[in-house]
N, C-alpha and C positions, 0 to 999 in steps of 0.2 A: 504494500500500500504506500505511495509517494503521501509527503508531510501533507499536501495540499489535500487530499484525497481527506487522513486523516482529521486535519484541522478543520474541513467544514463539521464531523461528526463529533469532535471534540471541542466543546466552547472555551474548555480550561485554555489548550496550544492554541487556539485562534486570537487567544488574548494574548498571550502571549506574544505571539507572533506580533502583534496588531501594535505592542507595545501599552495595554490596557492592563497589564498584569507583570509583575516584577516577583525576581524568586526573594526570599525571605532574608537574606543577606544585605540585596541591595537596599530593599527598601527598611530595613532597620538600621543600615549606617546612614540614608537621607532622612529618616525621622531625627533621629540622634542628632545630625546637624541642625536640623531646623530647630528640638527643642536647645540645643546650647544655645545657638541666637536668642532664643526667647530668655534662657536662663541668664544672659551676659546682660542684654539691653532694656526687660522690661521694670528690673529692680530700678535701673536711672531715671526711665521715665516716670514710673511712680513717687518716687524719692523727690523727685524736682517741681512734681505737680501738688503732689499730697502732703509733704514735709515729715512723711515719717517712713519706716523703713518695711520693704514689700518683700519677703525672700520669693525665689520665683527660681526651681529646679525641673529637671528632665525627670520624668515618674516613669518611662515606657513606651511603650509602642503596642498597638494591636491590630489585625487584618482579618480583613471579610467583608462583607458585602454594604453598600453604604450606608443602607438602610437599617441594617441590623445593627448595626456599629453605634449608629445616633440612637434607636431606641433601647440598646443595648445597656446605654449610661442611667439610666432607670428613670425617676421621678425626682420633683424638687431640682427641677434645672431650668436654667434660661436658655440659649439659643436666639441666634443670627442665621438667616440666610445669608448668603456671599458670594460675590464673585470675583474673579480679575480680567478684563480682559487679555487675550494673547497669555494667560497663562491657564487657568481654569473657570467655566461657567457654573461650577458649583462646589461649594465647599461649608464646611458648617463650624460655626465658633461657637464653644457651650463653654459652660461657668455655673456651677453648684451653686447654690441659692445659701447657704455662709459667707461666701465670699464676698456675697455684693453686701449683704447685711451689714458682715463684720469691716466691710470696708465705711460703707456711709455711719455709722455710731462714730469711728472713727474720726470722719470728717467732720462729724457733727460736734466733737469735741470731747466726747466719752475717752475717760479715765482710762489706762490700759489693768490697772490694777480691779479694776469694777466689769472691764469686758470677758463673757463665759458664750465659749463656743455653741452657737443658738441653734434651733432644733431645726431643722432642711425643710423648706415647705415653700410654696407656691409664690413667687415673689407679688408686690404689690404692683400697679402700673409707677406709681413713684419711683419703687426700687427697679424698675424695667428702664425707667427710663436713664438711672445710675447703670445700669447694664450697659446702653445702649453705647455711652460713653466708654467702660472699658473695650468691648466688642472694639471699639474704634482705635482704638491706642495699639489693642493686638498684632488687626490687620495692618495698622499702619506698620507696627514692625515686621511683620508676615509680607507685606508687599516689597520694601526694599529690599528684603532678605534670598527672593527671588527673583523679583526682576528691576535689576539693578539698569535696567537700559527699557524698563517698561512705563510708558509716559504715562500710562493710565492708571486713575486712580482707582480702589476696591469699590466696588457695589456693595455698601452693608444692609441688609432687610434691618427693619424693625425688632426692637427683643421681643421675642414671647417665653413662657411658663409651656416646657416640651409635653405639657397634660393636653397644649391646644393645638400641636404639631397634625398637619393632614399630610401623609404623605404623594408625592404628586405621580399622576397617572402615566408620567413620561418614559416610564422605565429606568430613570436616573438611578431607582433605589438598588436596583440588582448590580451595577456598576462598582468593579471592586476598587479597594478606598483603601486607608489607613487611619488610625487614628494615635493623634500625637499626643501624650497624656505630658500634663504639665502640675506639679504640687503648688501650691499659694499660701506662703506663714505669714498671716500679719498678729504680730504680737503673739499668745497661745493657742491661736486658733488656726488650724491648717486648713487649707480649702483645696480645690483643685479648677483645671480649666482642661479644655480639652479641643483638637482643632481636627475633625474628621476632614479627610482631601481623598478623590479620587488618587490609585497609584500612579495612575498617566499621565496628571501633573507633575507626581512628584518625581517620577522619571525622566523628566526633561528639564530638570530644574537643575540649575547650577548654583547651592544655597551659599550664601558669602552675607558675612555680617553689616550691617547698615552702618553706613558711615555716619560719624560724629555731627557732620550737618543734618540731618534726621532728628537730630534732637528735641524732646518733650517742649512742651510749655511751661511755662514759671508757675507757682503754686496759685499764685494769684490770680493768674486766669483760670486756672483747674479750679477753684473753690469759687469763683465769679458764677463758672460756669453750673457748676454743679447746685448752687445755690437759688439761679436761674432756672433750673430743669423745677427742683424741688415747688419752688413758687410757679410754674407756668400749668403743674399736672394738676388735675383735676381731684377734688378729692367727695367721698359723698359725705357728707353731713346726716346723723341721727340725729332726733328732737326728742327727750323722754320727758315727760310729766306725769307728776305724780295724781293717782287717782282716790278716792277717798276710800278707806278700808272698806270690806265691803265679808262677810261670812261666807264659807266656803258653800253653805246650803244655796243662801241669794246668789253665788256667782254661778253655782252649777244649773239656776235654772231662769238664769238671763234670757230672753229671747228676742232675735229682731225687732227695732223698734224700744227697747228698755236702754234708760238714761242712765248715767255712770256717773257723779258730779264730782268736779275736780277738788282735789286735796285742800288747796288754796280760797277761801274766802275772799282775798282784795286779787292783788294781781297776781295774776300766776304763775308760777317760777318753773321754767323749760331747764334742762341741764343739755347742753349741745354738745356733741361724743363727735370723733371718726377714729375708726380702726377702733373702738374700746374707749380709748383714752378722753377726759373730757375736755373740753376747750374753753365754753363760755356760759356765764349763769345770764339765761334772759328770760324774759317776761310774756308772757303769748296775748297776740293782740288779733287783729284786723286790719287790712288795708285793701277798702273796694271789695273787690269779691272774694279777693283772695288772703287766707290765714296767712299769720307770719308769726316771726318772734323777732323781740326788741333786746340787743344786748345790753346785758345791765355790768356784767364784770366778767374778767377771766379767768381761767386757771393757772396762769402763769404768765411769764413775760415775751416775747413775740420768738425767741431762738426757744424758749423751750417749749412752746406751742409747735412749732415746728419739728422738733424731736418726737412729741408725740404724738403727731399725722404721718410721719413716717413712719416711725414704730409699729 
């Protein structure tokens, strides 16, 4: 049987052949390269934006199919679409939902002696939107690291929570990949990131470290920025008031149409929550046709109002 013969019967040699598929040598010395780049240049970038210190090592390497790879890293993750042109039109940047956390307390000004590695779960759009920032800082050092003569910049998608990932109907996901596993220490809390790339980019990649012109922005615009994001994301507001005790017989046999009267005799005091945490003591009124409530005070002062709409 001639290789051709065989290669149309075999999809493994056909990729091969094709240059879609690399033996496990190569492409674990061009993972290895890529994560020392990241190991070498993303602790400066952080360090110069953040003001404090980001350890940032090479954890491994893994291989298989693209889609397995990305759903693979489980639950409690963020994720990027991505691409480069002239190098690859799909590739995916994820980050453990600690990381982004334990990174913004940090920003936020949290004490490193008071911060305790937090429980992995579905990040907020606020903290998405702190995603969507590192996602960028990544690829920026992911792009020079490859195409040192590539004038184009990365296509970064939006962050999402990998719970709302659709995989797409294109066949991309059967496309073999690898994935770059990356460890993240800020302060005692270890995080990780991970950068899944088809092999057939990474087979034609000649990875070489980003030059010192590449370099971060000053912390002051990193925390402008960030600060920015925080105040632009939307957040929902709860309204709670309190309603007048009521026995557990009368409540169980309330029926449409039966009146509740509020706790409050004069005005009535709303407590305004998001995420749990409360924000403002107001008053519930009327304006036109529509209910509102009047602030009357808060729970704190405008940075730690802030800290607990994140939180």
């Amino acid at each position: 049987m001639t290789a051709s013969a065989k290669s149309k019967q075999d999809p493994i040699v056909l990729a091969r052949l094709t240059g879609q598929l690399g033996d496990r040598e190569t492409i674990s010395r061009r993972c290895a390269a890529l994560g020392e780049v990241f190991s070498e240049f993303l602790p400066d970038v952080f360090e110069s934006e953040l003001g404090f210190d980001v350890a940032v090592t090479y954890a491994g390497y893994e291989i298989g199919r693209f889609g397995q790879l990305v759903s693979g890293l489980g639950g409690a993750m963020a994720l990027s679409d991505c691409s480069l042109r002239n190098w690859s039109d799909q590739y995916v940047v994820v980050c453990d939902s600690p990381f982004i956390i334990t990174l913004i307390e940090n920003m936020l000004g949290a004490s490193r002696d008071t911060i305790e590695e937090p429980e992995p779960r579905a990040l907020s759009p606020i903290e998405l939107d702190i995603a969507a920032m590192v996602f960028d800082r990544i690829c920026g050092v992911l792009k020079t690291a490859v195409g040192d003569h590539n004038g184009y910049e990365p296509i970064i998608g939006p962050a999402y929570n990998v719970e709302g990932r659709k995989a797409p109907a294109d066949g991309s996901e059967e496309t073999f990949a690898a994935t770059v596993k990356m460890s993240v220490g800020i302060g005692p809390v270890l995080s990780s990131f991970f950068v899944v790339v088809p092999q057939r980019a990474l087979l034609k990649s000649t990875i070489a470290p980003p030059r010192p012109a590449n370099s971060a922005r000053t912390r002051k615009e990193w925390s402008e920025q960030l600060s920015e994001q925080i105040r632009r994301s939307k957040v929902t507001l709860q309204a709670r008031i309190k309603l007048e005790s009521q026995t557990l017989d009368t409540i169980s046999r309330l029926q449409a149409g039966d009146i509740i009267p509020f706790h409050d005799s004069g005005d009535v005091r709303v407590d305004v929550s998001a995420n749990g945490n409360k924000l403002y003591v107001c008053e519930f009124g009327r304006s036109g046709a529509r209910y509102t409530v009047r602030v009357k005070d808060t729970y704190g002062s405008e940075d730690e109002l802030l800290q607990h709409i994140v939180g």
